[in-house]
MMTF fields as JSON, N, C-alpha, C and O atoms, coordinates in Angstrom:
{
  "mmtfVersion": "1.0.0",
  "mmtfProducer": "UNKNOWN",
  "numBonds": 275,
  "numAtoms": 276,
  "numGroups": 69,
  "numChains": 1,
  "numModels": 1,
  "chainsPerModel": [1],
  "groupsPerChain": [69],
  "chainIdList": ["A"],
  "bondAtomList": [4, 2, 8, 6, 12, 10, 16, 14, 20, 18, 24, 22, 28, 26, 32, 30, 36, 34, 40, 38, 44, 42, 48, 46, 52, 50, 56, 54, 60, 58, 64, 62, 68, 66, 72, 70, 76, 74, 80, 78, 84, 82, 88, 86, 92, 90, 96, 94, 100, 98, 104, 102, 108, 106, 112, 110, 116, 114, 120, 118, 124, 122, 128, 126, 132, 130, 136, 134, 140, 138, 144, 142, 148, 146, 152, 150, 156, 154, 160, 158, 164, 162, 168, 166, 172, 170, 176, 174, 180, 178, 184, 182, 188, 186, 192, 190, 196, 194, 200, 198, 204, 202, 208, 206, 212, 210, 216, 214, 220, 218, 224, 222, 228, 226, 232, 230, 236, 234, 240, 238, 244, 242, 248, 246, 252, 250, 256, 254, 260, 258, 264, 262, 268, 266, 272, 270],
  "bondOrderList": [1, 1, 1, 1, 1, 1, 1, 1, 1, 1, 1, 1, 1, 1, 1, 1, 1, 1, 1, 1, 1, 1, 1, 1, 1, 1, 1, 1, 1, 1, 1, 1, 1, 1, 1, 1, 1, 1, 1, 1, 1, 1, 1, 1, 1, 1, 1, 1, 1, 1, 1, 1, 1, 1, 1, 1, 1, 1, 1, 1, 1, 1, 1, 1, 1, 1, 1, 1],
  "groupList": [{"groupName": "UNK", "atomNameList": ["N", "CA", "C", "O"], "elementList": ["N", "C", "C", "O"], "formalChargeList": [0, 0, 0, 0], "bondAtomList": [1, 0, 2, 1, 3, 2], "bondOrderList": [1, 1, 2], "singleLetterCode": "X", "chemCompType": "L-PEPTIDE LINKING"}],
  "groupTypeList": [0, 0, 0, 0, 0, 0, 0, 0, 0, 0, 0, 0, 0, 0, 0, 0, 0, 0, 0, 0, 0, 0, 0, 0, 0, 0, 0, 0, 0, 0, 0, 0, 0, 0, 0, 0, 0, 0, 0, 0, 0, 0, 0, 0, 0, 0, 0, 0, 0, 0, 0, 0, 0, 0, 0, 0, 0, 0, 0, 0, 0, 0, 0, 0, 0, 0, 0, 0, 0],
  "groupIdList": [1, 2, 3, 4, 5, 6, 7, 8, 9, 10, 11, 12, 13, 14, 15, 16, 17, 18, 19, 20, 21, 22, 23, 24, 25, 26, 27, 28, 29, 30, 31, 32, 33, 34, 35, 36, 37, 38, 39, 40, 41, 42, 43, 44, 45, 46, 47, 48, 49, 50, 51, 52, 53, 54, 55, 56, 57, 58, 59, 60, 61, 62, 63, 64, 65, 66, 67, 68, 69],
  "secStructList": [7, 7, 7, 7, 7, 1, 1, 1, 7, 7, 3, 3, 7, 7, 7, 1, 2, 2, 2, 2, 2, 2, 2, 2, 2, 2, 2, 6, 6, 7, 1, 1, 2, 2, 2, 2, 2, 2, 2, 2, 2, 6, 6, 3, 3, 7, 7, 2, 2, 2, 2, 2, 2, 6, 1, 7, 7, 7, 7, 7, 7, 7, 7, 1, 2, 2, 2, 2, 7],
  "xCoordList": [-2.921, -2.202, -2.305, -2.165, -2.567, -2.636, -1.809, -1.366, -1.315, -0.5, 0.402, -0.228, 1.64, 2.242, 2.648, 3.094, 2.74, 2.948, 4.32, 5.062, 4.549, 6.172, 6.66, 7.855, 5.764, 6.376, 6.34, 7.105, 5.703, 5.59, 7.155, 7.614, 7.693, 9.069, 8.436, 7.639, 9.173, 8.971, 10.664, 11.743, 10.408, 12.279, 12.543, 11.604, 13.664, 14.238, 14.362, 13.955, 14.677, 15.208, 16.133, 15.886, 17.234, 18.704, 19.545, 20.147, 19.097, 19.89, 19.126, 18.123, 19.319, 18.997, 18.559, 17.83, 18.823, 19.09, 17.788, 16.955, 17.822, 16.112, 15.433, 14.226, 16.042, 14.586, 13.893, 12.691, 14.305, 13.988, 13.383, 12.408, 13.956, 13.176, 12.071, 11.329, 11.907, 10.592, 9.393, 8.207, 9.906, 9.19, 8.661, 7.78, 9.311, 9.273, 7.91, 7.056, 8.027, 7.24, 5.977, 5.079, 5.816, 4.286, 4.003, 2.839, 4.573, 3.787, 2.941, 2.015, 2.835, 1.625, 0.32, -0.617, 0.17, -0.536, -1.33, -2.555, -0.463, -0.737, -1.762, -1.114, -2.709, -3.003, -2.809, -3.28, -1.943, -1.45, -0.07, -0.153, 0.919, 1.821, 1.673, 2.75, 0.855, 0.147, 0.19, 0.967, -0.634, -0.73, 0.735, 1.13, 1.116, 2.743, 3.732, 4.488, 3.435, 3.898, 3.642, 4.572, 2.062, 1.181, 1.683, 2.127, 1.326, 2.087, 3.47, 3.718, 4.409, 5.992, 6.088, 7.049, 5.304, 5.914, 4.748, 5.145, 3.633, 3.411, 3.951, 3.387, 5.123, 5.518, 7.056, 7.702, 7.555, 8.81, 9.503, 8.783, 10.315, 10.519, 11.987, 13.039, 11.708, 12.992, 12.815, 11.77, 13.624, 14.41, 13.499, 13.3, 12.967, 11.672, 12.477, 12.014, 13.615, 14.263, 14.813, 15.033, 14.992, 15.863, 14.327, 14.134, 13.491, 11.623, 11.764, 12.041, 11.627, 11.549, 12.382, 12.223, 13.528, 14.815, 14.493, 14.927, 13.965, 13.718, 12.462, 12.121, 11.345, 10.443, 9.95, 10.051, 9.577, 9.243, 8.285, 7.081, 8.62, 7.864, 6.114, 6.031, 5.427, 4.121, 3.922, 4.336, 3.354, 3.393, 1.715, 0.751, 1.588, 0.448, -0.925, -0.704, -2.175, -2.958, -2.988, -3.013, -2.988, -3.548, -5.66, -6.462, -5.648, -7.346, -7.866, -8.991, -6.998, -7.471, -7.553, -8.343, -6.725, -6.48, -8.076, -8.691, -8.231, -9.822, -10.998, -11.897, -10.943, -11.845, -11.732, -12.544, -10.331, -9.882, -10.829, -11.338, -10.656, -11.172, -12.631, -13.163],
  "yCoordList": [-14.089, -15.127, -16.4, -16.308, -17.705, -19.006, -18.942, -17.818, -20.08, -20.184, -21.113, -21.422, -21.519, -22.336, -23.263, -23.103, -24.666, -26.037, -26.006, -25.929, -26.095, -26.37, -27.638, -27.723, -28.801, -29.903, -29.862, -30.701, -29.163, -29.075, -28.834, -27.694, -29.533, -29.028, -28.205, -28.551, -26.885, -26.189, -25.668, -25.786, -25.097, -24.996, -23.359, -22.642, -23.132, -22.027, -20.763, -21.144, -19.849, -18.914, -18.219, -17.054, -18.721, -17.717, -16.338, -15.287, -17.16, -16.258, -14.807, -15.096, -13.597, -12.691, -12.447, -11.478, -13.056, -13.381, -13.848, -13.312, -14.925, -15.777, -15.401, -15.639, -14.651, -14.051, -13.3, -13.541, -12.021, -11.183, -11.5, -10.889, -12.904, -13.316, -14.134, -14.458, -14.575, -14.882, -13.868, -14.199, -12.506, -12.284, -10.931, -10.072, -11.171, -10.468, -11.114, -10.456, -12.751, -13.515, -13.599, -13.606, -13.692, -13.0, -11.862, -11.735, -10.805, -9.672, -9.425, -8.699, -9.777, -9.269, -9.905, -9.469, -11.371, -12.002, -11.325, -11.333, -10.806, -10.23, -9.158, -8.264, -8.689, -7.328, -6.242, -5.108, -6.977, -5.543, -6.701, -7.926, -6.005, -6.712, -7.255, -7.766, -7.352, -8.173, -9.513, -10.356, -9.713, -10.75, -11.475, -12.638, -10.575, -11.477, -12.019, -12.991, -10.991, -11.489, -12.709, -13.479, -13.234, -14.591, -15.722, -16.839, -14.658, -15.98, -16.441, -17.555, -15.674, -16.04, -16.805, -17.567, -16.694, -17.244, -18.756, -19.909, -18.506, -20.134, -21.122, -22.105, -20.51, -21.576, -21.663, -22.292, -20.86, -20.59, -20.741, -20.209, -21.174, -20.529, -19.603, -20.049, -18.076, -17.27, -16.229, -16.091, -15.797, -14.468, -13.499, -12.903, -13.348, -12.284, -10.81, -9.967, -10.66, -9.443, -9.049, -7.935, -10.548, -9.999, -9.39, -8.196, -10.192, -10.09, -8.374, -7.848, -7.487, -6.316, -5.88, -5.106, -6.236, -5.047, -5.072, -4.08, -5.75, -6.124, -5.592, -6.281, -4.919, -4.867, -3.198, -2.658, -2.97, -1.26, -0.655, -0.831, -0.075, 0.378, 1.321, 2.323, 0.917, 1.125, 2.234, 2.029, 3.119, 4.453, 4.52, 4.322, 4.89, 4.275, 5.445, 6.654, 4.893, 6.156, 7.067, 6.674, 8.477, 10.04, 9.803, 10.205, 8.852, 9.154, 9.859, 9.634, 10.932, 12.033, 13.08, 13.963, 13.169, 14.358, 14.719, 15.744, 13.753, 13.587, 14.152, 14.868, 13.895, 14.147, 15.634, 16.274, 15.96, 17.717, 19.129, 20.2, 18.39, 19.329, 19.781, 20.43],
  "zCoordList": [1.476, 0.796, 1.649, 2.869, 1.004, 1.805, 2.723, 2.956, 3.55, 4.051, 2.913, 1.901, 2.992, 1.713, 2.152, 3.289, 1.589, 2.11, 1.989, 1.01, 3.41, 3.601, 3.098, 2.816, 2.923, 1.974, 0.613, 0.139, -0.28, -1.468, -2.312, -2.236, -2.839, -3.6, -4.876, -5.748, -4.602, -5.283, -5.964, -5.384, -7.326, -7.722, -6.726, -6.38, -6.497, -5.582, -6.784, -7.881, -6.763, -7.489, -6.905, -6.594, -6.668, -6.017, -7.382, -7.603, -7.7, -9.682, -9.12, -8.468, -9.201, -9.726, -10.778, -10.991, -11.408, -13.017, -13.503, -14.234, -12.94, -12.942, -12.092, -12.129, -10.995, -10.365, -10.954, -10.843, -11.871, -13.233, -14.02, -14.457, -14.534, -15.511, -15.352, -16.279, -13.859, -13.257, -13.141, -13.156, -13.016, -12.483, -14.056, -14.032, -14.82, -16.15, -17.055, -17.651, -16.931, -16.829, -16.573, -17.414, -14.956, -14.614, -14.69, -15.07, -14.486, -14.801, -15.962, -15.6, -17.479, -17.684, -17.634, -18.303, -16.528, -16.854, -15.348, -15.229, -14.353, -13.21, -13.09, -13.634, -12.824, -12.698, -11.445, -11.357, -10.49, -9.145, -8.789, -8.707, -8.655, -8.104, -6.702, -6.392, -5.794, -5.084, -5.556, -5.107, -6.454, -7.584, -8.239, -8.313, -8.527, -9.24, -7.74, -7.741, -6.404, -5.288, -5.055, -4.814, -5.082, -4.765, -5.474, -5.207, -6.996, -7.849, -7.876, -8.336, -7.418, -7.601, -6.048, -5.94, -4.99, -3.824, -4.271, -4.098, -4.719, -4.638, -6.057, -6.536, -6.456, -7.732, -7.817, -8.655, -6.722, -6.536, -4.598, -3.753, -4.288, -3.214, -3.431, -3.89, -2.926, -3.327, -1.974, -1.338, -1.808, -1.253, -1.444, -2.503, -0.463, -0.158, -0.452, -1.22, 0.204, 0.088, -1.353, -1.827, -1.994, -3.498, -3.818, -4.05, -3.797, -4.718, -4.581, -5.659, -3.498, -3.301, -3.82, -4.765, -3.371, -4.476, -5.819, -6.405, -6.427, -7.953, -7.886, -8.848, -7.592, -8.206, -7.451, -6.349, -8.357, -7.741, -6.665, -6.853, -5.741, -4.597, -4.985, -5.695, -4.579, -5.189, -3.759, -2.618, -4.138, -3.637, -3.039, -3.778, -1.323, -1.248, -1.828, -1.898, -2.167, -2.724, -1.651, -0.485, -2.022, -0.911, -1.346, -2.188, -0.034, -0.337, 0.587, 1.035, 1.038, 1.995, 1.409, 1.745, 0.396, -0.731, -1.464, -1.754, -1.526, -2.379, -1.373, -1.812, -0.44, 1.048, 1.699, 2.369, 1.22, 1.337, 0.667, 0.999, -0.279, -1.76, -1.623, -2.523]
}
């Protein structure tokens, strides 16, 4: 991810509320939540910690499982 221009005014998202509906928003235009991460921190500045509580823990792949067999 860039680094992000600390002068750029960007609108905040403190709402929970609108953080949701920010982020309800990008997702289907997203294809890995990687992506909706990128996009919500460069068009928003918000609460890195709310972003996670709100959005679901992605489980990492078993690509050893495959290499077992």
């Amino acid at each position: 991810m860039p680094n992000a221009d600390l002068y750029a005014v960007r609108p905040s998202l403190v709402s929970p509320a609108l953080l949701a509906r920010a982020l309800d928003a990008l997702k289907p235009g997203a294809s890995s939540s990687a992506e909706v991460w990128q996009r919500l921190t460069e068009h928003y500045a918000v609460d890195l910690d709310a972003v996670a509580a709100l959005m679901p823990a992605e489980e990492p792949e078993p690509r050893w499982l495959a290499a077992r067999g």
